[in-house]
C-alpha positions in Angstrom: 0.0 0.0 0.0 1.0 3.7 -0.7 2.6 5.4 1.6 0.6 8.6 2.4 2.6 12.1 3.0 2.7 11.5 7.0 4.2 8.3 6.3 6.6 9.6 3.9 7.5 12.9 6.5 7.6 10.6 9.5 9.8 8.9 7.8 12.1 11.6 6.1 12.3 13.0 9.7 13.6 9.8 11.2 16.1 9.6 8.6 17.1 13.5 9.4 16.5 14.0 5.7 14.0 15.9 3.9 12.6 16.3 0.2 15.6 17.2 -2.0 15.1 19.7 -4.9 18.6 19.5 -6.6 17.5 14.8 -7.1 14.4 15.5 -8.5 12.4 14.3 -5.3 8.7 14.0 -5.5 7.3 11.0 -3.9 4.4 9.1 -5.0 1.6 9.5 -2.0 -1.3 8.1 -4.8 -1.9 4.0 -4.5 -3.8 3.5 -7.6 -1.1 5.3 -9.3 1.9 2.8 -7.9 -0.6 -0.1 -8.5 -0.8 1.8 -12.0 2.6 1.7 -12.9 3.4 -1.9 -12.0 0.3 -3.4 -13.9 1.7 -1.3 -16.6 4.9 -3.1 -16.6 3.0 -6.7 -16.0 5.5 -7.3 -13.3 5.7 -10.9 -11.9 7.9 -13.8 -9.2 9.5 -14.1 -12.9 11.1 -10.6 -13.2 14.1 -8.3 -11.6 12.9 -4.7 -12.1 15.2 -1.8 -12.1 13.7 0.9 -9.5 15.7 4.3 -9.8 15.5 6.6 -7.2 13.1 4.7 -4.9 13.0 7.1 -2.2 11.2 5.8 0.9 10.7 2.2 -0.9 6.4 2.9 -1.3 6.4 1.2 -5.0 9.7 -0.8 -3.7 6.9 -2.9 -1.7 4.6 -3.3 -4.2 6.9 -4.6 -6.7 8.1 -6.8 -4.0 5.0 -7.9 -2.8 4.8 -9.6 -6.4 7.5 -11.7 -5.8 9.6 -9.7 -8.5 13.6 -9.2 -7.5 13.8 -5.4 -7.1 17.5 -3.5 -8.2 17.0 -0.6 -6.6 19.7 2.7 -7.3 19.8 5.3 -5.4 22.0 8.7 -4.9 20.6 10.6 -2.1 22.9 8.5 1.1 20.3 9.7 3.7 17.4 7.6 2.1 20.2 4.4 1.0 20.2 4.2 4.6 16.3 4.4 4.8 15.9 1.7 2.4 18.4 -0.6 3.4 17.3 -0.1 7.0 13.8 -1.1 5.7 14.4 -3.8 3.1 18.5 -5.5 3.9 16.1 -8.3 5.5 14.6 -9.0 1.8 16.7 -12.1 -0.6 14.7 -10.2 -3.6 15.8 -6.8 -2.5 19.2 -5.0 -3.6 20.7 -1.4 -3.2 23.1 0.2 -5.5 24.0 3.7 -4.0 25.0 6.2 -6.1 24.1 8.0 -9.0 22.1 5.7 -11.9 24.3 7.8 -14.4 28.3 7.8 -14.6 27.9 10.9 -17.0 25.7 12.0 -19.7 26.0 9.1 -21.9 26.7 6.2 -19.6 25.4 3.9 -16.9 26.5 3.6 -13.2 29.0 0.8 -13.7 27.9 -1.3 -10.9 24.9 -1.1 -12.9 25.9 -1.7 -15.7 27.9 -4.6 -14.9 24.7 -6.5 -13.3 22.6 -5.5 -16.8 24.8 -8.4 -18.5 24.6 -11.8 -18.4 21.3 -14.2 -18.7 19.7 -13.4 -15.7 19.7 -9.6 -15.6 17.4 -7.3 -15.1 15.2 -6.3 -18.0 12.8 -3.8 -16.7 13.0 -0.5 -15.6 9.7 0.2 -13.2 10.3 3.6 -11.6 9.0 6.8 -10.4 12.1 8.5 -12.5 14.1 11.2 -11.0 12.9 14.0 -12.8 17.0 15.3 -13.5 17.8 12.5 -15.0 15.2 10.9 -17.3 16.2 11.3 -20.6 19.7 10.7 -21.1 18.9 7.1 -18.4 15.7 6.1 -20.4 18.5 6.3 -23.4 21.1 4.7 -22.0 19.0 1.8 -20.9 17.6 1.1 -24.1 21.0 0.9 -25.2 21.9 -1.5 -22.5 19.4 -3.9 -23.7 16.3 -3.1 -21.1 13.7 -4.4 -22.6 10.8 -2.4 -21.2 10.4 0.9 -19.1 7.8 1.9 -17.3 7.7 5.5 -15.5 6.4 8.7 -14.2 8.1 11.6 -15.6 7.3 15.1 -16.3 4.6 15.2 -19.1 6.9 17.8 -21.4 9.6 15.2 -21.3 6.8 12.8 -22.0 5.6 14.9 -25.0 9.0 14.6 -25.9 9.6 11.0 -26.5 6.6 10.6 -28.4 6.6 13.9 -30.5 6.2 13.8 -34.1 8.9 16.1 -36.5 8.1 20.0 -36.8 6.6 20.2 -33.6 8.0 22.1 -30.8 8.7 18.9 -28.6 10.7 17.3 -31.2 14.3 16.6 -31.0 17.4 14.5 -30.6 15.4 13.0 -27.9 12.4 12.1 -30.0 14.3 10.4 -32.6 16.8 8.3 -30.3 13.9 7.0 -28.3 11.6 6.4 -31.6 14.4 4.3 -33.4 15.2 2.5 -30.3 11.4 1.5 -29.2 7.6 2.0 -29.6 6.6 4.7 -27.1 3.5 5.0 -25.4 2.0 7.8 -22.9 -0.5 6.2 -21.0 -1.7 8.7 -18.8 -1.3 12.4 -17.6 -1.2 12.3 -14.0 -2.4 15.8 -11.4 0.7 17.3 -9.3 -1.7 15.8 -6.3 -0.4 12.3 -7.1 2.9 13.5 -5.5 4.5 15.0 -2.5 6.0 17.8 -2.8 3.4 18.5 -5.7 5.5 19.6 -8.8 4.2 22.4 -10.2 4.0 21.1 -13.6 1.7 17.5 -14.7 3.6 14.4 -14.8 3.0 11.5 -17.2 3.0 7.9 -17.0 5.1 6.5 -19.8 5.6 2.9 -21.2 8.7 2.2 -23.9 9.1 -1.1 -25.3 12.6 -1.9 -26.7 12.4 -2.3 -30.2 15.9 -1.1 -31.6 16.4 -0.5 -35.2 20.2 0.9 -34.6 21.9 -1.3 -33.2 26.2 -0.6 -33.7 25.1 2.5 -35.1 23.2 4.3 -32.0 25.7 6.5 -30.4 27.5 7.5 -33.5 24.1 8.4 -34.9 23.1 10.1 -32.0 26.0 12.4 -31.9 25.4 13.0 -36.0 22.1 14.0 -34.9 22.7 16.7 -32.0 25.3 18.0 -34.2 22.7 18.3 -37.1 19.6 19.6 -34.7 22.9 22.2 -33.5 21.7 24.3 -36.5 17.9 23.5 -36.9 17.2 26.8 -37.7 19.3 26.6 -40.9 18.2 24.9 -44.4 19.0 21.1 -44.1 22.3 21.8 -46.8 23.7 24.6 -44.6 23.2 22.2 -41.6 24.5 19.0 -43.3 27.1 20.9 -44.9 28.2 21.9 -41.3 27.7 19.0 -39.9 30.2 16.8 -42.3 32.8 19.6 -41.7 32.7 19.5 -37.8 33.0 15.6 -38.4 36.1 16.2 -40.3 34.3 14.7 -43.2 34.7 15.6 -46.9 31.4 14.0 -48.0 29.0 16.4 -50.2 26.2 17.4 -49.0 25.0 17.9 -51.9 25.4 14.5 -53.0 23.9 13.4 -49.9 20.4 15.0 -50.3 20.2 13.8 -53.9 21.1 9.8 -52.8 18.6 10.6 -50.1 15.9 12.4 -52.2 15.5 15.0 -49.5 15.3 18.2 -50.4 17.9 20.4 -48.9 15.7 23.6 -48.3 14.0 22.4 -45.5 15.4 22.3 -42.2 16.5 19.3 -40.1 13.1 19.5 -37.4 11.2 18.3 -40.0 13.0 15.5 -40.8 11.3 11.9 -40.1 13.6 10.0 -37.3 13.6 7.3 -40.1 14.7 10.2 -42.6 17.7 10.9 -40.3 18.7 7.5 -40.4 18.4 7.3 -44.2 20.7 10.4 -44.5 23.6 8.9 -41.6 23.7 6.1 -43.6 24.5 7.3 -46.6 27.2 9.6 -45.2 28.6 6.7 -43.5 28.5 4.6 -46.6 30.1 8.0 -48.7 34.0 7.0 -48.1 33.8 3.2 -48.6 34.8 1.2 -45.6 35.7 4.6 -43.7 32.1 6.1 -41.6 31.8 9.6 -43.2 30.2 10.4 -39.7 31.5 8.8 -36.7 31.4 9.1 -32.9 34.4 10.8 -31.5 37.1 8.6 -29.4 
């Protein structure tokens, strides 16, 4: 069951801690909401979930008390001890403390040591720190989690599922549309937390379904360079992003291989577009990527 706010103060205060601002801290107080977000995520005895920043452990117990393993990461020390205090008793209960991200583009490495192998973890159920979400929902598609379910801020949730020309669309948007099938299952009222954002959240589902594969993070970095100068035609912005790359592919080439026409400008390129045009610049110098990520 939920913890309500007094439950979640009470226990804050016995901890000496207190909500933080600067790790994204809002705690769920709402139980259909937790019940929510684990049906979502069709948790079972069969499964070890992923739980970032699980705070005072409220949807920790429920994904326990469905016999799932719970990997549970948190940074804030103050509730590690909370949580350990409250669940070290538990075989199907395990803390990594620290951060969930080692940097912008990579996974804790404790973390990402126990994501290999046949029996790791290969769902991420989680009310998500709202810091960190997007480059972690990333990074753990890359890692080869199968399916995420969270609560996020509902513009980062626009965000994921945004179509091209919109105002929401970005780097972002494509990464997470080539990587998996995204889903925004509900917008959820600032009341379903504690402290109440001051912005809706969003309950999001992403299903792995990853049409990169070796070429994701060079991609990705050929696509914020390109969205770098969105504002410019789709020449002028392929033209500089070949030269940043040290490349001495033609753009112009490009765009006619491609069929794309180089007065429009990258936002309203498809995400499958994107990919079309990377790989024909990677494919411009023979065996040599045109575009590639930097060492």
């Amino acid at each position: 069951m939920a913890q309500t706010k007094s439950e979640i103060r009470d226990l804050l205060s016995g901890a000496g801690t207190e909500p933080r601002y600067r790790f994204g801290q809002n705690f769920m107080i709402d139980q259909n909401l937790v019940r929510l977000i684990v049906d979502a995520g069709a948790v079972g005895p069969t499964d070890t979930v992923i739980e970032v920043g699980p705070g005072t452990g409220t949807l920790t117990d429920e994904l326990l008390s469905r016999g799932a393993g719970v990997l549970a990461v948190e940074i804030d020390r103050d509730l590690a001890r909370l949580l350990r205090g409250r669940f070290d008793g538990h075989e199907k209960f395990t803390l990594i403390e620290g951060d969930a991200l080692a940097g912008k583009h990579a996974l804790n490495a404790d973390l990402m040591t126990r994501l290999v192998g046949p029996d790791a973890p290969k769902k991420l159920v989680a009310n998500l720190p709202y810091n960190i979400a997007s480059p972690l929902v990333i990074e753990l598609l890359l890692a080869g989690v199968g399916l995420l379910v969270f609560t996020v801020q509902k513009e980062v949730a626009l965000r994921f599922k945004a179509q091209a020309d919109s105002d929401d669309y970005g780097p972002l948007t494509v990464m997470a549309q080539l990587l998996a099938k995204v889903e925004v299952l509900r917008t959820l009222p600032p009341q379903a937390f504690w402290p109440a954002p001051k912005i809706e959240s969003a309950l999001v589902r992403v299903t792995r379904d990853d049409r990169l594969g070796e070429r994701a993070r060079p991609f990705s970095t050929f696509v914020h360079q390109l969205f770098g100068f969105r504002r410019k035609t789709l020449r002028k912005a392929l033209a500089l992003t070949l030269e940043a790359f040290g490349s001495t592919a033609s753009s112009r080439a490009l765009l006619d291989a491609t069929f794309l026409d180089g007065q429009l400008r990258p936002e309203v390129l498809t995400p499958e577009q994107l990919l079309r045009l990377y790989d024909a610049a990677t494919s411009s110098t023979g065996s040599r990527p045109a575009v590639q990520a930097p060492p």
